[in-house]
PDB file with SEQRES, HELIX, SHEET and CRYST1 records, atoms N, CA, C and O in Angstrom:
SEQRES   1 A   77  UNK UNK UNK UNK UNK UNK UNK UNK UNK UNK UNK UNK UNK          
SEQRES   2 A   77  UNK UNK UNK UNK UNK UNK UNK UNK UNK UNK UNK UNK UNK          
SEQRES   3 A   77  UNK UNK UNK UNK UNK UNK UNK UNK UNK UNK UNK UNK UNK          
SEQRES   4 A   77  UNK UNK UNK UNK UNK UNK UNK UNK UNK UNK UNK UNK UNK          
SEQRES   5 A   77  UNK UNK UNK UNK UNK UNK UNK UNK UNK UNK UNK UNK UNK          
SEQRES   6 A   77  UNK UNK UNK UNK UNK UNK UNK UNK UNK UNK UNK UNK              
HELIX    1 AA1 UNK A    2  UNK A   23  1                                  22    
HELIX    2 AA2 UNK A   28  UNK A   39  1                                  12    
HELIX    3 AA3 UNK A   45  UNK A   51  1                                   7    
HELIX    4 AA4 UNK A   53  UNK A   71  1                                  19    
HELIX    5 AA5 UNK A   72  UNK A   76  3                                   5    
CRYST1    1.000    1.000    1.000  90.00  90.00  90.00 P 1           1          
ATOM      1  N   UNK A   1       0.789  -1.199   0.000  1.00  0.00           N  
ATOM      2  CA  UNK A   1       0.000   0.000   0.000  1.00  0.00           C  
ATOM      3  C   UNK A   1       0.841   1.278   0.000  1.00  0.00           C  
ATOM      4  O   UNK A   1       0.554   2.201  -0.762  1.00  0.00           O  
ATOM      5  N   UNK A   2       1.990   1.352   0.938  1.00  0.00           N  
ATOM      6  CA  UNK A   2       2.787   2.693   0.583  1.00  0.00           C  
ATOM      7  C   UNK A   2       3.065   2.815  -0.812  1.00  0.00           C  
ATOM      8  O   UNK A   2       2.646   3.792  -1.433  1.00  0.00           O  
ATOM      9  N   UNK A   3       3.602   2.089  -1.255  1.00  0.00           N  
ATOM     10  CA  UNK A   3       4.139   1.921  -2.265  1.00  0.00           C  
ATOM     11  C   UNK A   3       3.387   2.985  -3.659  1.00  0.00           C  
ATOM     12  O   UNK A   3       3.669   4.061  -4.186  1.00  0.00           O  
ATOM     13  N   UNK A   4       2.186   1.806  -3.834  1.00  0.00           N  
ATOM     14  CA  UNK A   4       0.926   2.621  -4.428  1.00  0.00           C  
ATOM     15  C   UNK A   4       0.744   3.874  -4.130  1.00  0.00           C  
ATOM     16  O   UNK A   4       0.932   4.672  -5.048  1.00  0.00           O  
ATOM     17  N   UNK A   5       0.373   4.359  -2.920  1.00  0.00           N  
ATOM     18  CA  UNK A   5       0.273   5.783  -2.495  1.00  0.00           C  
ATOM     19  C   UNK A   5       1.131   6.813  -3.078  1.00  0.00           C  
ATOM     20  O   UNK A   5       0.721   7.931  -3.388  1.00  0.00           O  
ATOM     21  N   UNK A   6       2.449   6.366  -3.232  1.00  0.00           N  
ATOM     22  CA  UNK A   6       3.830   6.739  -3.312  1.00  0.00           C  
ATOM     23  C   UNK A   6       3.991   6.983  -4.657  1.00  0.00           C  
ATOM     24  O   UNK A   6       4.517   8.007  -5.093  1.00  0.00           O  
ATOM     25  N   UNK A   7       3.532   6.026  -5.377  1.00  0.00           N  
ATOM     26  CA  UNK A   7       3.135   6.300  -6.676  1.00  0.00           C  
ATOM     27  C   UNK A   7       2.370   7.261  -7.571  1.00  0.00           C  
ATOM     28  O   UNK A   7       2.509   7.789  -8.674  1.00  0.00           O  
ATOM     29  N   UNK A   8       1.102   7.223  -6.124  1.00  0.00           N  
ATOM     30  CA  UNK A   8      -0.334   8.504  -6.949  1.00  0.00           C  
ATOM     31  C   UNK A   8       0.537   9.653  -6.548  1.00  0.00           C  
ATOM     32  O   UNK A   8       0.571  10.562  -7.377  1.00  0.00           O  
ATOM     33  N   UNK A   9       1.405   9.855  -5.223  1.00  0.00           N  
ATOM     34  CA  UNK A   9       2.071  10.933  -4.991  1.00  0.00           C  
ATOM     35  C   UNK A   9       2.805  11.248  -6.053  1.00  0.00           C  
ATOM     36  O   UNK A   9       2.490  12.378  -6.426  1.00  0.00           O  
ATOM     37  N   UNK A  10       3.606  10.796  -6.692  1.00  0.00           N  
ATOM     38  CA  UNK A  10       4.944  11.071  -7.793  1.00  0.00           C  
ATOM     39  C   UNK A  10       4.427  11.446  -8.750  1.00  0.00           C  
ATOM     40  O   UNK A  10       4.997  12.143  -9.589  1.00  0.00           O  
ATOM     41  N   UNK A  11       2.607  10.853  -8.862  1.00  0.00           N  
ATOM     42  CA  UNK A  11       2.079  11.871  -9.897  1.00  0.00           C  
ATOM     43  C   UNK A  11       1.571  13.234  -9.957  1.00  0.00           C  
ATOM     44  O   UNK A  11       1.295  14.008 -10.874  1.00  0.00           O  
ATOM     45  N   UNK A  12       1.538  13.277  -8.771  1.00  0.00           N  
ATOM     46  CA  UNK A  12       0.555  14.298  -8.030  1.00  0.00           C  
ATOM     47  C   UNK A  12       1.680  15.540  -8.167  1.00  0.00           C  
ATOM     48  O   UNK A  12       1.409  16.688  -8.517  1.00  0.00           O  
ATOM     49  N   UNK A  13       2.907  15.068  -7.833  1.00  0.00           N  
ATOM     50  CA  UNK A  13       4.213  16.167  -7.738  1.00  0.00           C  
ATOM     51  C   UNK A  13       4.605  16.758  -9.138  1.00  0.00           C  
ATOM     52  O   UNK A  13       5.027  17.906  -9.276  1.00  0.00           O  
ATOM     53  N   UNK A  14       4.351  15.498 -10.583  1.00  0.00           N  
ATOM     54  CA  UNK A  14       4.543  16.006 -11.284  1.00  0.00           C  
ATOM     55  C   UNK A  14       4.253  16.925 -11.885  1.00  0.00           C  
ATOM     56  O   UNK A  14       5.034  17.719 -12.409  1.00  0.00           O  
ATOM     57  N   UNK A  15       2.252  16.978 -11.913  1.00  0.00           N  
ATOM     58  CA  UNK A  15       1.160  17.329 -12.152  1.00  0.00           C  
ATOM     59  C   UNK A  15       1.437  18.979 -11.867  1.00  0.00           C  
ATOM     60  O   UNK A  15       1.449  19.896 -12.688  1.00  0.00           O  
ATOM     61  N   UNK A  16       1.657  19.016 -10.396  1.00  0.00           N  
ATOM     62  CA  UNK A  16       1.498  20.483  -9.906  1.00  0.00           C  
ATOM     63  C   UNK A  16       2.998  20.922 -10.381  1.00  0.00           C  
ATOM     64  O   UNK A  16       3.122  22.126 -10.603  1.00  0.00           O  
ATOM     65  N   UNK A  17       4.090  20.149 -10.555  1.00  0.00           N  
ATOM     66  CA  UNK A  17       5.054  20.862 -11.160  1.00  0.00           C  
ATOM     67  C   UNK A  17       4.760  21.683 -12.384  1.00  0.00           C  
ATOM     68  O   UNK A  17       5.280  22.794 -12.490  1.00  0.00           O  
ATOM     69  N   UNK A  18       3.877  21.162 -13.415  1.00  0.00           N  
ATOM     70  CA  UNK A  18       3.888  21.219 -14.812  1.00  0.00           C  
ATOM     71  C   UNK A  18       2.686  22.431 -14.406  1.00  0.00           C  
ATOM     72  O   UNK A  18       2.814  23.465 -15.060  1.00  0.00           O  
ATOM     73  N   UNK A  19       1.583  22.415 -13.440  1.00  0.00           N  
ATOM     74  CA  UNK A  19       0.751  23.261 -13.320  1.00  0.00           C  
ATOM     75  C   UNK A  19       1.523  24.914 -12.657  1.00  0.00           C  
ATOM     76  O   UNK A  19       1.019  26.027 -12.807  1.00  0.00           O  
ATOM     77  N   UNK A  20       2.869  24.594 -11.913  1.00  0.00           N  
ATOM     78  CA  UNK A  20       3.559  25.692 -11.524  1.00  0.00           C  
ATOM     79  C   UNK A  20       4.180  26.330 -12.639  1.00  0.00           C  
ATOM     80  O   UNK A  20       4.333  27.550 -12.693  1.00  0.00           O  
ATOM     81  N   UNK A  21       4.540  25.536 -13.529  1.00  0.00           N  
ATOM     82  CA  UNK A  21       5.043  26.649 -14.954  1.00  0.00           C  
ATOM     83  C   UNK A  21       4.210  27.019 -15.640  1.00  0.00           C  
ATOM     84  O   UNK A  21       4.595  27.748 -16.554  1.00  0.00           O  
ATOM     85  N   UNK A  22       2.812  26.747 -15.569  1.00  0.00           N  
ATOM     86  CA  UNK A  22       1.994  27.393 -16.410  1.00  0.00           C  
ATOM     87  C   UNK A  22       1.349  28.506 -15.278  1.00  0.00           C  
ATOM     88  O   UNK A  22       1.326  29.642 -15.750  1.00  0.00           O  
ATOM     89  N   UNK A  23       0.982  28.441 -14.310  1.00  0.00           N  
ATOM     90  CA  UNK A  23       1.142  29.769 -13.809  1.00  0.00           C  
ATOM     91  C   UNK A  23       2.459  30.644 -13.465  1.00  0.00           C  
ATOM     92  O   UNK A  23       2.384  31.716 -12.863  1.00  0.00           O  
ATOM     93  N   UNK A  24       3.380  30.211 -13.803  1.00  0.00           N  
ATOM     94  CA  UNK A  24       4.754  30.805 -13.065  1.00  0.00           C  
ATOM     95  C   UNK A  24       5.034  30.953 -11.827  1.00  0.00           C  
ATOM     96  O   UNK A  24       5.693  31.905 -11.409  1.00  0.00           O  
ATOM     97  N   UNK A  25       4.553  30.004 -11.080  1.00  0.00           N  
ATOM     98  CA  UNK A  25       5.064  30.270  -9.722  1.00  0.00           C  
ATOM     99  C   UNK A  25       4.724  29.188  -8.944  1.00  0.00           C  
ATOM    100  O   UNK A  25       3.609  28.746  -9.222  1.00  0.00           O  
ATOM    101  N   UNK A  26       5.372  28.545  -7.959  1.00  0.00           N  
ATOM    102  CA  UNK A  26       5.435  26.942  -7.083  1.00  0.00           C  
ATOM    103  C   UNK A  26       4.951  28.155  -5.141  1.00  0.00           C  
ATOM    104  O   UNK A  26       4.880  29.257  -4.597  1.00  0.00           O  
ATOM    105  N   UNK A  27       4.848  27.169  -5.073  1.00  0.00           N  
ATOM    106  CA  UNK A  27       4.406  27.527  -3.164  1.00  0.00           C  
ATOM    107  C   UNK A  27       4.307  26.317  -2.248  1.00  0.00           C  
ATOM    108  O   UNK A  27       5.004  25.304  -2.187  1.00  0.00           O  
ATOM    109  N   UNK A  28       3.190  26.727  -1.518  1.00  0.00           N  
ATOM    110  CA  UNK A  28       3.180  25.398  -0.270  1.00  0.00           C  
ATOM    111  C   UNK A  28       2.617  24.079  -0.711  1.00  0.00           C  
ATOM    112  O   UNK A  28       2.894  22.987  -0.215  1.00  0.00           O  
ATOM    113  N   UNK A  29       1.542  24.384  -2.004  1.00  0.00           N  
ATOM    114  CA  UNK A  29       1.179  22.904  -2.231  1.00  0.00           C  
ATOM    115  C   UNK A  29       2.330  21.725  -2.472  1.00  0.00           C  
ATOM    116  O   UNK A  29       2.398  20.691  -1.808  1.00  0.00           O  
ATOM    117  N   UNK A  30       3.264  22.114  -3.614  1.00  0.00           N  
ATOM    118  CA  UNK A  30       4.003  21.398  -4.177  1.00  0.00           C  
ATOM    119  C   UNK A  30       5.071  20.744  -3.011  1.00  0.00           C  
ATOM    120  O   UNK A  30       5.475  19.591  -2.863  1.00  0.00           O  
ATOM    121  N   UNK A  31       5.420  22.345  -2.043  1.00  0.00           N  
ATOM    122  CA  UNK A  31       6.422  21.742  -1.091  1.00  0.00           C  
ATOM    123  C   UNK A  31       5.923  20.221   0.120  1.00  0.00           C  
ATOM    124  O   UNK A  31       6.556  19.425   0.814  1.00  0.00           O  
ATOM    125  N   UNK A  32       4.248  20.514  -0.231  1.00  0.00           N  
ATOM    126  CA  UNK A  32       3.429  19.759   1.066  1.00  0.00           C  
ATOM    127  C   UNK A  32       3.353  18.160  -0.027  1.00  0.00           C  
ATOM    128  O   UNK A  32       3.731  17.103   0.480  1.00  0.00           O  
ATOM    129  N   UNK A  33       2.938  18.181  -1.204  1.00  0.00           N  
ATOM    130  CA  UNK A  33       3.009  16.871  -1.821  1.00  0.00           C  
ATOM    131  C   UNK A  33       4.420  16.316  -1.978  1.00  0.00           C  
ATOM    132  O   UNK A  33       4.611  15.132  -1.701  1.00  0.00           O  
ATOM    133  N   UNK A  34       5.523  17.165  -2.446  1.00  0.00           N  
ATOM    134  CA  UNK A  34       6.949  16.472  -1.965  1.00  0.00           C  
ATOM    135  C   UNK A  34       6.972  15.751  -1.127  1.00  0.00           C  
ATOM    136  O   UNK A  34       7.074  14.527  -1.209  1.00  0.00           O  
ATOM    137  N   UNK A  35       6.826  16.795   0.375  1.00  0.00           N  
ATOM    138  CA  UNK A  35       6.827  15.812   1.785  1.00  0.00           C  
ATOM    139  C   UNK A  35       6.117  14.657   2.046  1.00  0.00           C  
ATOM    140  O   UNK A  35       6.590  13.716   2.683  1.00  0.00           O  
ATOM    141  N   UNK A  36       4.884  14.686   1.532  1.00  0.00           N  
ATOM    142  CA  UNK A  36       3.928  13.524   1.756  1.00  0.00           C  
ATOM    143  C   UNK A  36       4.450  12.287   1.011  1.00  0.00           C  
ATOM    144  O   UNK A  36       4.234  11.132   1.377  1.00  0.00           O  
ATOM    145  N   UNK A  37       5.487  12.808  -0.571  1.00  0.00           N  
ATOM    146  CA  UNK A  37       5.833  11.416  -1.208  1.00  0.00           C  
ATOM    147  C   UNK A  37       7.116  11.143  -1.070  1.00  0.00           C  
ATOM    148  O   UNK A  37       7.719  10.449  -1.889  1.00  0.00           O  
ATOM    149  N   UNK A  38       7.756  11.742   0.148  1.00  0.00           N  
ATOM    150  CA  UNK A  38       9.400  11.143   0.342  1.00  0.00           C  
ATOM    151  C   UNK A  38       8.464  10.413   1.583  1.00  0.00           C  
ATOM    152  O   UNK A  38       8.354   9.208   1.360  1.00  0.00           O  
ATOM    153  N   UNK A  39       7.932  10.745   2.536  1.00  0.00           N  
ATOM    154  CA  UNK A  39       7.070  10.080   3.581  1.00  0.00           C  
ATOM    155  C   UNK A  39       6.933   8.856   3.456  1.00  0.00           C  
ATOM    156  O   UNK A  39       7.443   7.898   4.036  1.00  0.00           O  
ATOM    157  N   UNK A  40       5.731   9.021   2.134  1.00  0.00           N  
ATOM    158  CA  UNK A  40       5.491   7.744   1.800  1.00  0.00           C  
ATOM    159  C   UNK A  40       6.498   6.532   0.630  1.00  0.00           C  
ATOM    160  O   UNK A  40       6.006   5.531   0.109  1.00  0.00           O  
ATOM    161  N   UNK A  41       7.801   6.952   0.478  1.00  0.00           N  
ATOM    162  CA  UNK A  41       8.505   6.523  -0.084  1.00  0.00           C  
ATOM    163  C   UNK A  41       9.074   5.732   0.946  1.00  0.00           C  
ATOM    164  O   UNK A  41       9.284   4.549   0.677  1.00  0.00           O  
ATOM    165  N   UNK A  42       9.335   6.114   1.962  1.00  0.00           N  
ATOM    166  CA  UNK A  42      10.246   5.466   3.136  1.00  0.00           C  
ATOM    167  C   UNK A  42       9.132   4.968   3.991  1.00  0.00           C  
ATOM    168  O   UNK A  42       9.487   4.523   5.082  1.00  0.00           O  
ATOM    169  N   UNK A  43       8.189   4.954   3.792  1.00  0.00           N  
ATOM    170  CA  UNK A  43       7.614   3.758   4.627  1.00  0.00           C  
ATOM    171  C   UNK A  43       7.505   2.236   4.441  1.00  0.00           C  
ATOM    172  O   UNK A  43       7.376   1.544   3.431  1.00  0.00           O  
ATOM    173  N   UNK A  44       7.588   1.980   5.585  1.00  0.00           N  
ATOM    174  CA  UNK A  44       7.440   0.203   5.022  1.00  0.00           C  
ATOM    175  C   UNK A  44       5.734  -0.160   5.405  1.00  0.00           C  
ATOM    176  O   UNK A  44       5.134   0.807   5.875  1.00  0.00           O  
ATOM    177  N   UNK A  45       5.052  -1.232   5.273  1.00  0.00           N  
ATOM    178  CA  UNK A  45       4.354  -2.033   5.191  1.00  0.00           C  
ATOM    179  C   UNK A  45       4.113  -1.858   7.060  1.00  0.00           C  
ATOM    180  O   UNK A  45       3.153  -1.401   7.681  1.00  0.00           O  
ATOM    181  N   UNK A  46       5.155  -2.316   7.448  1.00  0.00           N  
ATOM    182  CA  UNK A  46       5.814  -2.925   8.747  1.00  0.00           C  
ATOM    183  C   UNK A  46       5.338  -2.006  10.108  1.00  0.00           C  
ATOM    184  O   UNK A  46       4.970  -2.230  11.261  1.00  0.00           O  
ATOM    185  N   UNK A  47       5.571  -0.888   9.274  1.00  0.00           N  
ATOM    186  CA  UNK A  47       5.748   0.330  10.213  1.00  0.00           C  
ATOM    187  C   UNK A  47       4.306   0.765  10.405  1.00  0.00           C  
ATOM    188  O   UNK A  47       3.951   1.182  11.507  1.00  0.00           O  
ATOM    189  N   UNK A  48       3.555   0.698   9.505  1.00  0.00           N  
ATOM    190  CA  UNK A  48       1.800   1.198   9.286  1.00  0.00           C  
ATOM    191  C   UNK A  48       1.249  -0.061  10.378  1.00  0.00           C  
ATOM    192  O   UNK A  48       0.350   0.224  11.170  1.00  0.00           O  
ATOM    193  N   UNK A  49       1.834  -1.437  10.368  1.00  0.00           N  
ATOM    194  CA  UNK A  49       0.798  -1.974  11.134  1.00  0.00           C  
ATOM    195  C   UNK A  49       1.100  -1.855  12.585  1.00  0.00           C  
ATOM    196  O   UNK A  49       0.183  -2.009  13.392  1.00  0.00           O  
ATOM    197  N   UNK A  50       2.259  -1.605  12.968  1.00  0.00           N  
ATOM    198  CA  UNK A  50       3.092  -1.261  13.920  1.00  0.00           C  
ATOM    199  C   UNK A  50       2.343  -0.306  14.631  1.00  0.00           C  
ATOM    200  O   UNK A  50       1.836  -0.667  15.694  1.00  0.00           O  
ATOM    201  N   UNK A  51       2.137   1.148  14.136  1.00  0.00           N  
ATOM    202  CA  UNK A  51       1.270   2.043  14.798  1.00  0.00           C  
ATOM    203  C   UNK A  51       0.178   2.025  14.572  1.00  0.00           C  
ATOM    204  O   UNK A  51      -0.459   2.942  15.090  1.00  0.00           O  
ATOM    205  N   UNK A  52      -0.415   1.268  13.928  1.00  0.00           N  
ATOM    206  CA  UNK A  52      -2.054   0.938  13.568  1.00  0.00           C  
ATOM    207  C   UNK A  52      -2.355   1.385  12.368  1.00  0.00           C  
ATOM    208  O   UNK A  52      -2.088   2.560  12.117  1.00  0.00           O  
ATOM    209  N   UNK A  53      -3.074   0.423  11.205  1.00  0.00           N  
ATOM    210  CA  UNK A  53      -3.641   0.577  10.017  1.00  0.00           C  
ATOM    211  C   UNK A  53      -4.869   1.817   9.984  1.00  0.00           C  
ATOM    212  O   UNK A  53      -4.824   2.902   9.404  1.00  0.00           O  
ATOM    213  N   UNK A  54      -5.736   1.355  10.648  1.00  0.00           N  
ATOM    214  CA  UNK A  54      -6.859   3.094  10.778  1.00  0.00           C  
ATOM    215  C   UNK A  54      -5.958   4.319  11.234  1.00  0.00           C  
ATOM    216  O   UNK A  54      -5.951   5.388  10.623  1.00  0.00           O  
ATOM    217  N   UNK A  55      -5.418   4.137  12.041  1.00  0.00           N  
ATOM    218  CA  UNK A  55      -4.476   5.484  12.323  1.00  0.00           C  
ATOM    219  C   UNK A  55      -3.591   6.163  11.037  1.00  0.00           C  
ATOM    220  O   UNK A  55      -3.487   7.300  10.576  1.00  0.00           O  
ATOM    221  N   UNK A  56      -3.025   4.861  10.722  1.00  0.00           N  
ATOM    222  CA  UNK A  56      -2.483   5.336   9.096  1.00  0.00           C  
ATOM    223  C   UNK A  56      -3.356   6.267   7.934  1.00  0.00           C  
ATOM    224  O   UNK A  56      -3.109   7.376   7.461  1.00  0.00           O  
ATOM    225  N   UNK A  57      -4.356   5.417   7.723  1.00  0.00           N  
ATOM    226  CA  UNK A  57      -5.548   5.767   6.754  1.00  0.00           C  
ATOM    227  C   UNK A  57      -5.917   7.109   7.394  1.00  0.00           C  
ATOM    228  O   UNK A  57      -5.759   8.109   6.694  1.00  0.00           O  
ATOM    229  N   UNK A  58      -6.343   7.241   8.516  1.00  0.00           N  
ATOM    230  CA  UNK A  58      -7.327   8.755   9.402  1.00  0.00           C  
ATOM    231  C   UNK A  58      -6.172   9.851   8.870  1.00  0.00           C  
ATOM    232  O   UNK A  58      -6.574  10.800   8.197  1.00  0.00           O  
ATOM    233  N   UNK A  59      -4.523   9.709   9.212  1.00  0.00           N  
ATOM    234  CA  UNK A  59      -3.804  10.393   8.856  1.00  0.00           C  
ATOM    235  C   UNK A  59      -3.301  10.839   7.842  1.00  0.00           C  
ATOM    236  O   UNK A  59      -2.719  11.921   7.774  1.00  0.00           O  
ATOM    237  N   UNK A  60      -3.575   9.558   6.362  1.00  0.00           N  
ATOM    238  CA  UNK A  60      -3.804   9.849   5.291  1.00  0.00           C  
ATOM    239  C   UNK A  60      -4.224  10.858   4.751  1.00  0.00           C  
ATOM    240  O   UNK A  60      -3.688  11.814   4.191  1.00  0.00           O  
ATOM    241  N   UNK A  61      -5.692  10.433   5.064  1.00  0.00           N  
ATOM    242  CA  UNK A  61      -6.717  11.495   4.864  1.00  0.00           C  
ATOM    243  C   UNK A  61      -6.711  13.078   4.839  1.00  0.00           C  
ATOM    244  O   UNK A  61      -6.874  14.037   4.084  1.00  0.00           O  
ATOM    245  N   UNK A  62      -6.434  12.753   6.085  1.00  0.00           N  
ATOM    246  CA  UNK A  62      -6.106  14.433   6.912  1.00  0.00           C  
ATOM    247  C   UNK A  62      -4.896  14.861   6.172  1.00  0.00           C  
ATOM    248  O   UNK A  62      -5.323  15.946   5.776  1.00  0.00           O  
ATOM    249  N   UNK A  63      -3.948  14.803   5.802  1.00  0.00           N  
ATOM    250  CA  UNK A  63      -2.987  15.042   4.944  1.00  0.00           C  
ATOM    251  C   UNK A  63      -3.296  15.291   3.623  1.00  0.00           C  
ATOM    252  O   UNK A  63      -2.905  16.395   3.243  1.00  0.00           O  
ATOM    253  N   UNK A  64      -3.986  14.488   2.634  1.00  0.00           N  
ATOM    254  CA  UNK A  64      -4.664  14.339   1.739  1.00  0.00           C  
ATOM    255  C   UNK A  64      -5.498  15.508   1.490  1.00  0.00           C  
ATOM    256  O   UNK A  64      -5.694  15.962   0.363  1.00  0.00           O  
ATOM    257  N   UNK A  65      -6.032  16.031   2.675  1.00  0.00           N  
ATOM    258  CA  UNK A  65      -7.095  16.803   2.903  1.00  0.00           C  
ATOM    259  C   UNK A  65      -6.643  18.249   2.558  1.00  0.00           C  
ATOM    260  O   UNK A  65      -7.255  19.009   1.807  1.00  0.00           O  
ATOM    261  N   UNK A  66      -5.140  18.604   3.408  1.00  0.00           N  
ATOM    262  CA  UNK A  66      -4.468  19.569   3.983  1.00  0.00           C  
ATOM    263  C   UNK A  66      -3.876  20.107   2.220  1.00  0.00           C  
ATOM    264  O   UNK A  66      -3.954  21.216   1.692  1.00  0.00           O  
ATOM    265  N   UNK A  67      -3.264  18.717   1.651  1.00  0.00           N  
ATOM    266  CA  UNK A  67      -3.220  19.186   0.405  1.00  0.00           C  
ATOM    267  C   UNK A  67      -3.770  19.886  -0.861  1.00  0.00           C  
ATOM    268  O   UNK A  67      -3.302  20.493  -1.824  1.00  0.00           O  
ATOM    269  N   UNK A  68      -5.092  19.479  -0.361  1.00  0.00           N  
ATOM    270  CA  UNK A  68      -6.476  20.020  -1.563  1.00  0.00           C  
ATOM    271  C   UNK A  68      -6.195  21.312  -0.978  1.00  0.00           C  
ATOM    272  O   UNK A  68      -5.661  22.165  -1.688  1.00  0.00           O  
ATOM    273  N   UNK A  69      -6.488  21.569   0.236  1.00  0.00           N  
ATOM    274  CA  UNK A  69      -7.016  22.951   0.397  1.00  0.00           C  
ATOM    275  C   UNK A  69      -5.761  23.736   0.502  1.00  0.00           C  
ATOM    276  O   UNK A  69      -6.022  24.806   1.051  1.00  0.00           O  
ATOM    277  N   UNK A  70      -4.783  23.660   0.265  1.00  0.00           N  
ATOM    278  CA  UNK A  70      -3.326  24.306  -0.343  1.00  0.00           C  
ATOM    279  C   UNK A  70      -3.419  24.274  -1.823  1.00  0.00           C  
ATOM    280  O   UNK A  70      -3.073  25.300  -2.408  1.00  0.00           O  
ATOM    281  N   UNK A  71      -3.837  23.243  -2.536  1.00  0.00           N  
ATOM    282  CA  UNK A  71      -3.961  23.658  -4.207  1.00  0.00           C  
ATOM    283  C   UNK A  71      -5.198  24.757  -4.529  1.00  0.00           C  
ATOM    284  O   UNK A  71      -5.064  25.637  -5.379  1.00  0.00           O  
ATOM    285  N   UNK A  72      -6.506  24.569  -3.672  1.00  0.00           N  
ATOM    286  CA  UNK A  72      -7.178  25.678  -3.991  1.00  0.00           C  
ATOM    287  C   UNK A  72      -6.507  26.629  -3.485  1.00  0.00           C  
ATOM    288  O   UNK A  72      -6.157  27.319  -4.442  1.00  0.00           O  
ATOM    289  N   UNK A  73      -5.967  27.247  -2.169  1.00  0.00           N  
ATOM    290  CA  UNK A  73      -5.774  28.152  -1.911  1.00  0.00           C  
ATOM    291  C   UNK A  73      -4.750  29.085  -2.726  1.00  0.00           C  
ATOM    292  O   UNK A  73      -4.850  30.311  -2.783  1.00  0.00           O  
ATOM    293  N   UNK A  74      -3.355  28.016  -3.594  1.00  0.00           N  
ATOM    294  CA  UNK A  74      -2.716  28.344  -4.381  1.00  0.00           C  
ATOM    295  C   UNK A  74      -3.193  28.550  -5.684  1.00  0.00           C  
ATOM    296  O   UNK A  74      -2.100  28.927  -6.108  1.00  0.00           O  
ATOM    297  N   UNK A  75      -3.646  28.592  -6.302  1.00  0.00           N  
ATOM    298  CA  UNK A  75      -4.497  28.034  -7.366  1.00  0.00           C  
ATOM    299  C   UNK A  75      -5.621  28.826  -7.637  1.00  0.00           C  
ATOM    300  O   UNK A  75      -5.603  29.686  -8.518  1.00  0.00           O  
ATOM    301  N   UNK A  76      -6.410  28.636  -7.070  1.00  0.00           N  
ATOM    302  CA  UNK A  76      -8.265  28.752  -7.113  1.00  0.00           C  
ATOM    303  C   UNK A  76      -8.779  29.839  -6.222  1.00  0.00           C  
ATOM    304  O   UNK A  76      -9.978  30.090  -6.104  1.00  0.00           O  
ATOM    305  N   UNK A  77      -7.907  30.415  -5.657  1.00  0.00           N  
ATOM    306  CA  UNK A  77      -8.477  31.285  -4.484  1.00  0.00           C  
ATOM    307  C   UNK A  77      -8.395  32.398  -4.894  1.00  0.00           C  
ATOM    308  O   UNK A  77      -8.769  33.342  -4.197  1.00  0.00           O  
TER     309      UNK A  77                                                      
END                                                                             
């Protein structure tokens, strides 16, 4: 499952890269999806069940979450 995640992330980084040169300018979204996909690059399997699978996912989320409303705010606002 990191793995995957890690994956939609690397797209997600590219995406807003290519969306920062067409507006000319990068900010907190891009710096906040970086972090989330070196995060989830270095996680193991191991470590998610370790501190608990729902805890993982709830924190997902909330992260996930934190990101949208940094692309609107960059973006759309």
């Amino acid at each position: 499952m990191p793995r995957s995640l890690s994956s939609c992330y690397e797209n997600i980084v590219d995406h807003l890269d290519k969306i920062a040169q067409a507006y000319g300018r990068q900010g907190p979204a891009q710096k906040q999806a970086r972090a989330l996909r070196t995060r989830l690059k270095n996680l193991r399997i191991e470590d998610i069940f370790q501190a608990g699978l729902h805890e993982f996912i709830q924190g997902f989320i909330t992260e996930n979450s934190r990101l949208g409303n940094a692309i609107h705010q960059q973006y759309l606002a």
